[in-house]
N, C-alpha and C positions, 0 to 999 in steps of 0.2 A: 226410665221408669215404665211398667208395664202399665199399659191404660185399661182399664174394663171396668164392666158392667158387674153391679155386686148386688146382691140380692138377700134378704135374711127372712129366716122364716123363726117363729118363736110357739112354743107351743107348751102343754105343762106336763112336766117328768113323772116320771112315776112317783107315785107319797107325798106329790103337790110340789111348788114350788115352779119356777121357770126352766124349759129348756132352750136354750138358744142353738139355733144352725143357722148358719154363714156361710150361702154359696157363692161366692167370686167366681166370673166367667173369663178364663183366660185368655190369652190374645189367639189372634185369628189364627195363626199358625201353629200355636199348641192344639186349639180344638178340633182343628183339621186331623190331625194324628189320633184324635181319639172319638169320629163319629158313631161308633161299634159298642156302643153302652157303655162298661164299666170302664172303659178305656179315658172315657170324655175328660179332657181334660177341666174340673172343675173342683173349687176347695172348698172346704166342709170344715169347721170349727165348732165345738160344742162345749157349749157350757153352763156347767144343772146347777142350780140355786135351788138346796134343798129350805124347808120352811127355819129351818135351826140355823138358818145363814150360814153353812156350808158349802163351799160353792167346790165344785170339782168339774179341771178340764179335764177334756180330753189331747193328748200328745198325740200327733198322727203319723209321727214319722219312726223309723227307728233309731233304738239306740243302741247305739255302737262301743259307748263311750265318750264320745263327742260331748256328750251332755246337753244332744237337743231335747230331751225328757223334759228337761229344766226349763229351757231357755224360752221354745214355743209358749207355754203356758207363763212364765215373765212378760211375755209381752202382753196378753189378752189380759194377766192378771191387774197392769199396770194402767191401763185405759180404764179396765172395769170397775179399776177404784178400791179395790180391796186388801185386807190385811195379807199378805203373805200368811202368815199362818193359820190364816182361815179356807186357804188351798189344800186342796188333792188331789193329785194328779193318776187319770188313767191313763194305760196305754191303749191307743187303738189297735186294732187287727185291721187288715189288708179288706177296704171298701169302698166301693166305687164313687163314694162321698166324698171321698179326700185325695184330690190328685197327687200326684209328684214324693206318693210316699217311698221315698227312696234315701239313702244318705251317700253321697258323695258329691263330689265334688266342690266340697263348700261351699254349698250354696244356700243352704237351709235359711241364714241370716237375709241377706239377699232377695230371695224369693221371698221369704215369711215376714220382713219388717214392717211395712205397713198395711197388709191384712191383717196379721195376727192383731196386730193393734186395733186397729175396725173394730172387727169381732168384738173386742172390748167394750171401746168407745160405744156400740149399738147398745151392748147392753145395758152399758152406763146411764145412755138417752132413757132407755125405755123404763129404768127405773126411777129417775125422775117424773117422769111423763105419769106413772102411777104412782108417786106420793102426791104430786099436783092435783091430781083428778082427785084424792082420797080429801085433799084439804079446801079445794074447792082455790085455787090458787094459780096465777101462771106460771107457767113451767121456767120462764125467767128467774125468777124469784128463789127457786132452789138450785142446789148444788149437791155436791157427793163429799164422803169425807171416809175412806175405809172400811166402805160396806154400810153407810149410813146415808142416808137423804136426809139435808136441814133445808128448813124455811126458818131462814135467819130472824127475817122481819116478827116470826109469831114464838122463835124460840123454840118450835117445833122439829122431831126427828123421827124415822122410821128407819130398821132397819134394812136389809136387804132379805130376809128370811120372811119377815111379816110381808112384803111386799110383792117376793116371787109372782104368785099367783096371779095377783091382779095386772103384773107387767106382761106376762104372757097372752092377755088378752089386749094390750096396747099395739095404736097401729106400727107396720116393721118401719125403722128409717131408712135411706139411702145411704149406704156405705159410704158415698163419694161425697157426699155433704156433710158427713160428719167434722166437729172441731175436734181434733185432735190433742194432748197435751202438750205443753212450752217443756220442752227438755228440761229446764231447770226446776219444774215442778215433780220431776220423776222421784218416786219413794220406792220405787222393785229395780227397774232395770239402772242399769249403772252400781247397783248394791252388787257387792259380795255373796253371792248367795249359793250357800252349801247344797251338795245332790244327796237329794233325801234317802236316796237307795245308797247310802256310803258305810251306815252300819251293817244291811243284809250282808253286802260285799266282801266287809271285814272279818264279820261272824262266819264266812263260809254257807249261808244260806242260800238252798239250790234257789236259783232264780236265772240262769243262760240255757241256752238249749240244751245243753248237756245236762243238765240236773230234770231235763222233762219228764215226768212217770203218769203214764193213765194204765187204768186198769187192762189188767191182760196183756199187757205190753209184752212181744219176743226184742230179744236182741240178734242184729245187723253186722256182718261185713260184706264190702264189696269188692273182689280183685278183679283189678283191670290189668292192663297190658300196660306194661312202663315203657314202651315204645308208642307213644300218643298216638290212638287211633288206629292200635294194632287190632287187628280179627281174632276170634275165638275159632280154634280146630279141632280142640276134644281138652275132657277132663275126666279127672277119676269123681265126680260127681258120687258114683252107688257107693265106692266106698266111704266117703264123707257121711253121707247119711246115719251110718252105721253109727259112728260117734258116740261115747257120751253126751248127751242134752243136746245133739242135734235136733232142730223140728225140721228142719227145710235145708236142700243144696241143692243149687239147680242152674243152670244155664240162662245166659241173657244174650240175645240177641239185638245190639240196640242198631244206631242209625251212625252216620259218620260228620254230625254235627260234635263237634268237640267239647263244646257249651251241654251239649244232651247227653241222652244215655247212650252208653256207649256198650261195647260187648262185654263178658265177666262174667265172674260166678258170685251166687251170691250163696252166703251162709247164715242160716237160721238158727239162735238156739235160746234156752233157758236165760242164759247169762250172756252178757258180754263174752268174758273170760273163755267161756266154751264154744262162743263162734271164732273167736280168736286164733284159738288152740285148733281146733279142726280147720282153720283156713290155713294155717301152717302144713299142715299134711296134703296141700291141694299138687297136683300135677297137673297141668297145662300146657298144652302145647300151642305154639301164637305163629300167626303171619302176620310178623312184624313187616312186612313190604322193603319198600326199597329207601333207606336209612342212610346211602352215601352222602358222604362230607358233612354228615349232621353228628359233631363233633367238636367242642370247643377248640381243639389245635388246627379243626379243619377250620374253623369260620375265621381265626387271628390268620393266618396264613391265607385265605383267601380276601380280608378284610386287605392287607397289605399288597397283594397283589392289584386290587382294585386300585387303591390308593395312588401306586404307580403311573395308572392313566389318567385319563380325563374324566369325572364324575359322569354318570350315565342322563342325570336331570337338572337342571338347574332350579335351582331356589330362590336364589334373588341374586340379582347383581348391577352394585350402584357405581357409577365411575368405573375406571378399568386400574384393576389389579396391580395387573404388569406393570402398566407404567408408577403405577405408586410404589410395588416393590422396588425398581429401575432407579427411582427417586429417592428410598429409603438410606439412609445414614447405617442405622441395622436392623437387619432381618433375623428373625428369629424363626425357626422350624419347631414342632414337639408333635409326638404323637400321645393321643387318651384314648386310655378305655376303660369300661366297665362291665360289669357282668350281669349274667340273668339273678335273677331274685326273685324268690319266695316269699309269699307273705308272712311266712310263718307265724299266725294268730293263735294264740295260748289255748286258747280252745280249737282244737282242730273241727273241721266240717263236720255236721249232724245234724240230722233231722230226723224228725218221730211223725210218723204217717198211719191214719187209719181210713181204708178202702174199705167201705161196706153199701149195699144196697144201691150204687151208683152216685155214692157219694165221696169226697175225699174229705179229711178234717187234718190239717196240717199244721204239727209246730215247729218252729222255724228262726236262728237267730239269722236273716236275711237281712242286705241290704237295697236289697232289688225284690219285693213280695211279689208285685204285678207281670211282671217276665216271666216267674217262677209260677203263677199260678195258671198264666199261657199255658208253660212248658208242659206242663202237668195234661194239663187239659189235651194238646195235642198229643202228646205219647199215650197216653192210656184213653185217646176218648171220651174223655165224660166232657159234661157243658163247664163253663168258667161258673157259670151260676151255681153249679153242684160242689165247688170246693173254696171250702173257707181256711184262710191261712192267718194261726195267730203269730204276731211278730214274738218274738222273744228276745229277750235281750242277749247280743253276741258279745261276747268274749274276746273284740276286736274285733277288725273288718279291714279296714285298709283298702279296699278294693276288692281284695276278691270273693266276698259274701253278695258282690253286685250279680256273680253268674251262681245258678243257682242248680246245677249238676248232681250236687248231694241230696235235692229236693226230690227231680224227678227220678232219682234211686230209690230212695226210701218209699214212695208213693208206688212205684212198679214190683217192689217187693213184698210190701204190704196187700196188696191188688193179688199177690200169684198166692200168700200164703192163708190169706183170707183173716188177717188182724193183725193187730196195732205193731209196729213194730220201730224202733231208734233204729236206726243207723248212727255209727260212728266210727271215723275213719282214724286209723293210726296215724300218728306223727309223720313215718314215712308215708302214708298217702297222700297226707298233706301237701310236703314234700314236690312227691313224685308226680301228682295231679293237680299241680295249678297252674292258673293263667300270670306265667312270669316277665315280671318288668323284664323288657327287652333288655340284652346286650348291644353295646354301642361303639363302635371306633370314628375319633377324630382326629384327621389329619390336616395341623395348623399351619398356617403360614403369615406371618404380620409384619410390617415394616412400620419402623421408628424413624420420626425425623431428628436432626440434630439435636432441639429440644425435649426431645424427650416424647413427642406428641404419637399418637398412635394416626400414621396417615392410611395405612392397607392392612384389609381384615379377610384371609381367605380360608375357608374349614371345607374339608372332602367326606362330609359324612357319611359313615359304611352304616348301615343296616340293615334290617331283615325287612324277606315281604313273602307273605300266603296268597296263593292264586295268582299272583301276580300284580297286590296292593302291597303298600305298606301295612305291615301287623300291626295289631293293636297296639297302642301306647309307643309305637318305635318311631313316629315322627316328629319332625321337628318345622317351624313352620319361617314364614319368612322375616319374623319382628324377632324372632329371637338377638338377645340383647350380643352384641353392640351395633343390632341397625338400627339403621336411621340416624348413629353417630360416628361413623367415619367415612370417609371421601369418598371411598375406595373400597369395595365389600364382592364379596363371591361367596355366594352358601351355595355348593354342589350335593350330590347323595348317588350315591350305590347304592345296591338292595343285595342281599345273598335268599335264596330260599329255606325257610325255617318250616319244619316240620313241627317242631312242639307250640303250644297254645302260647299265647301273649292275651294282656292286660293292663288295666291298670291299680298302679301301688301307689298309694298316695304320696301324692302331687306326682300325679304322672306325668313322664316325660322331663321334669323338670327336676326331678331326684336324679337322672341321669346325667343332661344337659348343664344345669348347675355346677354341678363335679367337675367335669370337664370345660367349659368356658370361665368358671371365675378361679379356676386353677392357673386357667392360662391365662388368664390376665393379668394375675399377681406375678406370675414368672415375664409379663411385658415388663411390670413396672420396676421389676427387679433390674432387668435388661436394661432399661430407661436409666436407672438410677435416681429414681422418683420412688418415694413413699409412697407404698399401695394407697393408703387413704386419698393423697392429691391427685395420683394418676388418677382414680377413679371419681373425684370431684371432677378432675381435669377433662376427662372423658364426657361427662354428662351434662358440663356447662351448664347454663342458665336456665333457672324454672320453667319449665316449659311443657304444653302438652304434645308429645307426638302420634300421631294420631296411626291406627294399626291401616295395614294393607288391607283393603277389600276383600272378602270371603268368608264362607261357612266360618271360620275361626273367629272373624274380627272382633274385636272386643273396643273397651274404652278408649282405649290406647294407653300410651306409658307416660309417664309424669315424672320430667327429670326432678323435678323439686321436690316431691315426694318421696325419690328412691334417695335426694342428698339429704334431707331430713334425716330418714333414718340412721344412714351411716354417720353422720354427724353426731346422730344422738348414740350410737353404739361407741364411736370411736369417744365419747365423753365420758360417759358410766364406764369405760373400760381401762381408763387412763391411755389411751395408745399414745406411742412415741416418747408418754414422761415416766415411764417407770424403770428400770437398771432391772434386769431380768440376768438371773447367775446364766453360768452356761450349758448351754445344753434344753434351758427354758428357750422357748419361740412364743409368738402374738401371731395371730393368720385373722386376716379380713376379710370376708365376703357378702355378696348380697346380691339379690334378686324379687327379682316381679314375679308371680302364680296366684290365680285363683284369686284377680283384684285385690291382694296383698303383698304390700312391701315391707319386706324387711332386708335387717342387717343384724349382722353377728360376728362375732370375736370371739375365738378360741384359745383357752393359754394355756400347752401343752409342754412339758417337758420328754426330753428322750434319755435313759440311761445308755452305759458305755455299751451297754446287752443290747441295745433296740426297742427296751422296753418301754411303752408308750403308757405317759399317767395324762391326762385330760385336767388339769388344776380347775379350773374355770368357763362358763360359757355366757356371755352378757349379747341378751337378744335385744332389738330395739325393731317395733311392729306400726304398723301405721297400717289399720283399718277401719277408718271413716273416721265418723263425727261419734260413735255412742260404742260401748265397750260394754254390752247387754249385762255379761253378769261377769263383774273384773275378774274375780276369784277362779271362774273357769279359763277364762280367756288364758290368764298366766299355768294353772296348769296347762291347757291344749298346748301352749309356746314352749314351754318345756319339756313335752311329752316330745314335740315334733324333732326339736334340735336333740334329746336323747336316741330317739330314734334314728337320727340324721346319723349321730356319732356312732351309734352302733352298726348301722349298716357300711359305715365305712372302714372300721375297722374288722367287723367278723364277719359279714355276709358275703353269700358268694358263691353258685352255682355252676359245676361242671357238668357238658354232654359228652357221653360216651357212646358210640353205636346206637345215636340217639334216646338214650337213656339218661334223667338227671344220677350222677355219681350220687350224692349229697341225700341223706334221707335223715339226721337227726341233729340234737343239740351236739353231739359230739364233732360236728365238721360246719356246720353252721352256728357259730356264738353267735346267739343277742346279748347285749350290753348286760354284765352283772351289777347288783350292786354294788359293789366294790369297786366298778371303775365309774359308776356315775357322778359327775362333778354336781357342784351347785350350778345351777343355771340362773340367773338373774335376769328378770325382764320388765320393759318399761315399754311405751306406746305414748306414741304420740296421737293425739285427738285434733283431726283434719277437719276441714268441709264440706267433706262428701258424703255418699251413702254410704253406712256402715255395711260390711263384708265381712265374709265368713272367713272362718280359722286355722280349721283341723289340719289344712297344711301345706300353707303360702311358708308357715317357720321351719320347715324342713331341711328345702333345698339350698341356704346358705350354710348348713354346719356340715356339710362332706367338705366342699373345698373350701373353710375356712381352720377346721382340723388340719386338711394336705398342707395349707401356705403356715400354718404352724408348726407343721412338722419341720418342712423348709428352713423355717427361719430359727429354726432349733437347731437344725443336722446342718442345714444345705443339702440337702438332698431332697430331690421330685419328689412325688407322687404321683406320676400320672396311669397309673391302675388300679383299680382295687379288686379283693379286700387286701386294706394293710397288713393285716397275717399274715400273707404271704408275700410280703418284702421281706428283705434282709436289712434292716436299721441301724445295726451296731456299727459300732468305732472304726471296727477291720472291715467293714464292706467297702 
């Protein structure tokens, strides 16, 4: 639990009424990262009590979809005692008030659980504190009931509107001495509660970055080098100009930050449509550099080569291998991979930028604002104090809305042509410009005792590294599961050098990793002659906490009792083992630990005589924490993620060619259509711990519980993806 120092200040809103701000002082080590002003790490929560008892928070973070819009103001709502539908919610814009406004890595629940509440709870206090004073009464004596203060004893009530005012001249409490509410008194959180933005949504009302318009607004494209981090050496610029509704073509010389601007042409016009069309006429000539072996036949071929020797680093290693394989009854070999990925978010990159008078004014569906408004500020010079950045609600995000590339484009283009202008990048830039979930190769090796028991665990992880690190999102660390549970373990790692950008795609690293270890372990327990279910009961043994290795990474550690929960409760709602499945139907198990959430999930997939893959069914079982904020989101987010899960493992999938992504639209990359989405069915179990965030611990067991379903359909692996390109049918 994070310790600090909380502090409120309360003061009165415009048109009367109370405003509340709640600064919470982070721990030592966040605030150290931010003594540079607006950096500071510290949080900010506000909440106006207009006179008509209206209360309206403010959301500080963004929203992606996630449904922190929601959730954040659930909680402040639920302390401060009031009606739900006597809420409204703003969004904030990017201010140095409200730390940590970011959204990934699920952490928003987490971090924001008991401030957000605070916040509440203060202002709870302080409106009691002002009907007491008003009645002449101890502040014992009253209580709250949905925006009302009663004094039981006199039959007396005041609203929260009539009261605003005079709470705002009440003294501030100490955050940390606040009583908090008894969970089983909660009337918001724990409810079902619909995202109030779900009709704009439906209706098609502009409300994401893409729908931004200010007056005067030109429209934006940007072409870069599809060899990441290629040079600019000439372009037919004069003739561009020339164009229909051209206003602007012009040359960009950026830096060789990847994350920044980078070199390009940019094109100014009237319309979209006609910047469009005129960047199709563009000629360019590029120094693309030196691009050897940056090629996906190059990286499997030299992944396999590595593989052959001895791992370049070691990663962990418990007991010795050898002699447990030497011991082994049988051994099993398999190699996995997987590919680079795209985030590919339904709204592709944009941003609307206006540069004037040494000022920037930015909108932005981000999920990194504070980076972005750095970036800004360093390429083009101006102070961070001269640019304000409104969040806007994106269109998805996944990760890659964290790097904010599209930003300081828009912002440098707008700056050369002297107003307002979108940018918006095609599908293929998309595509061809992002920071892609690494590609990964594992080379397995495990030995089975006579029983069945798994005694040696040894994997040769190949992947990428820039400058001579491992890339973003391509590592893997030394708890990954199954340490800490077998005798006998060796995690090795190669690196190959990647020229194109890496990231992370939600549940990074674990979307990968996932795939590839609970593939192979259902092919142990196959091997075993054990039901995946008992092998991996068998494996996890007795409730237990294991505690993580020492470093930068460490976390809580893993909870065998937690991760047999889950699968226990998946393998229940799902029938496994007692149902008679025709042929050619299979059931696949898997589960995993990410982002202090466990789950488990079943898949039940049928294969036709063609190869053709129907997905029937997906029965998720989630276990995070003690409190499930707002149920109704939760099961969507657990549905959204195991969709996602499924689609990426059947359609996605990224090819380099002369370091170039091949891959530029829906036509070679499929996301999951309607038509093949199963129902998803999800349950959760309610633990005794801090409640944890969502968006996407449910992910990484529905790749390899599809693949062990494919399996137990066909008999045949899975160990690559995407499924589209295997051969499935009867005659393979």
């Amino acid at each position: 639990m994070l310790a600090r120092r909380n502090f409120l200040k309360a003061s009165l809103a415009a048109g009367g009424g109370l405003l509340l701000t709640a600064t919470i002082k982070a721990p030592a080590k966040a605030a150290s990262l931010g003594k540079a002003g607006r950096d500071a790490a510290t949080l900010n929560a506000y909440v106006r009590i207009a006179p008509d008892g209206l209360v309206t928070i403010t959301a500080k973070n963004p929203e992606i979809g996630q449904g922190v819009k929601i959730m954040l103001p659930m909680l402040i709502a639920e302390e401060l005692d009031v009606s739900w539908d006597r809420v409204q919610i703003d969004q904030a814009d990017l201010d140095s008030r409200y730390p940590a406004q970011t959204a990934g890595g699920s952490t928003a629940t987490p971090v924001n659980w008991l401030p957000m509440r605070r916040v509440g709870a203060a202002g709870r206090h302080m409106m009691i504190a002002a009907a007491a004073a008003e009645w002449g009464v101890p502040v014992s004596e009253c209580e709250t009931l949905t925006g009302l203060v009663l004094h039981n004893p006199s039959g007396r009530s005041l609203g929260y509107g009539a009261l605003a005012t005079k709470a705002a001249a009440q003294p501030v409490p100490d955050l940390n001495t606040l009583k908090l509410k008894d969970p089983k008194n909660f009337r918001i959180i724990g409810q079902p509660t619909r995202n109030i933005e779900v009709p704009r949504i439906v209706t098609g009302q502009p409300m994401f970055g893409i729908d931004v318009s200010v007056p005067g607004m030109l429209y934006a494209v940007f072409q870069k080098c599809d060899v990441h981090g290629g040079k600019l050496v000439s372009s037919n610029v004069d003739v561009i100009r020339a164009l229909p509704g051209v206003r602007a073509a012009f040359e960009v010389k950026g830096g060789n930050d990847l994350r920044g601007l980078l070199d390009g042409v940019a094109v100014v016009a009237d319309s979209w449509w006609q910047a469009n069309r005129a960047r199709q006429q563009l000629d360019i000539v590029w120094d693309e550099g030196d691009i050897t072996g940056q090629s996906t036949a190059d990286f499997a071929a030299t992944a396999s080569r590595l593989a052959s020797g001895k791992p370049a680093m070691a990663l962990r290693r418990d007991g010795d291998v050898n002699a447990g394989l030497a011991k082994a009854k049988t051994v099993v070999e398999a190699a996995y991979s997987y590919p680079f990925l795209s985030h590919i978010n339904l709204e592709p990159q944009n941003c609307t930028a206006h540069v004037q008078d040494g000022k920037v004014e930015i909108w932005a569906p981000t999920q990194n604002p504070a980076p972005g408004s750095k970036l800004v500020s360093n390429t083009l010079g101006i102070p961070e104090s001269a640019i304000k950045v409104h969040m806007v609600r994106a269109g998805g995000g996944f990760g890659r809305r964290l790097s904010n590339d599209y930003m300081v484009e828009a912002a440098w283009i707008s700056k050369v042509v002297g107003a307002p202008v979108k940018l918006l990048w095609t599908r293929e830039d998309d595509m061809r410009h992002d920071f892609y979930r690494p590609a990964g190769f594992h080379f397995f090796k495990a030995g089975l005792d006579g029983n069945g028991k798994l005694i040696a665990f040894a994997d040769h992880f190949v992947t990428f590294s820039q400058n001579g690190e491992v890339a973003a999102s391509a590592e893997m660390t030394a708890a990954e599961f199954p340490a800490r549970l077998v005798e006998h373990l060796d995690y090795g790692m190669s690196m190959i050098p990647l020229r194109a950008p890496t990231g992370p795609l939600r549940a990074p690293r674990s979307n990968g990793l996932g795939f590839a270890f609970q593939s192979f372990l259902d092919e142990l327990a196959h091997k075993a002659g054990v039901d995946p279910l008992q092998f991996a009961l068998g494996l996890l043994g007795e409730p237990r906490l294991l505690p993580d290795p020492p470093g930068p990474r460490a976390g809580p550690g893993f909870h065998t009792g937690r991760m047999r929960g889950v699968i226990e409760l998946a393998a229940e709602k799902s029938g496994w083992g007692k149902k008679s499945l025709p042929k050619g139907t299979g059931m696949g198990l898997a589960y995993y630990y990410s982002h202090l959430g466990y789950f488990a999930e079943v898949v039940q997939a049928t294969v036709n005589a063609a190869g053709e893959i129907t997905v029937d069914k997906i029965w998720v079982a989630g276990d995070i924490g003690s409190q499930i904020i707002n149920p109704l989101n939760a099961e969507n987010q657990a549905q959204g993620a195991a969709l996602d899960g499924i689609g990426t493992a059947l359609g996605h999938g990224l090819h380099l060619q002369g370091g170039k992504i091949v891959q530029g639209n829906f036509d070679t990359v499929l996301p999951l259509r309607m038509r093949q989405s199963p129902p998803v069915e999800v349950h959760f179990r309610v633990t005794d711990f801090p409640p944890t965030g969502l968006g996407e611990p449910a992910l990484p067991p529905a790749l390899p519980a599809l693949a062990n379903a494919i399996f137990a359909a066909t008999g045949k692996r899975i160990r690559s993806l995407p499924i589209k390109d295997l051969d499935l049918s009867a005659s393979a």
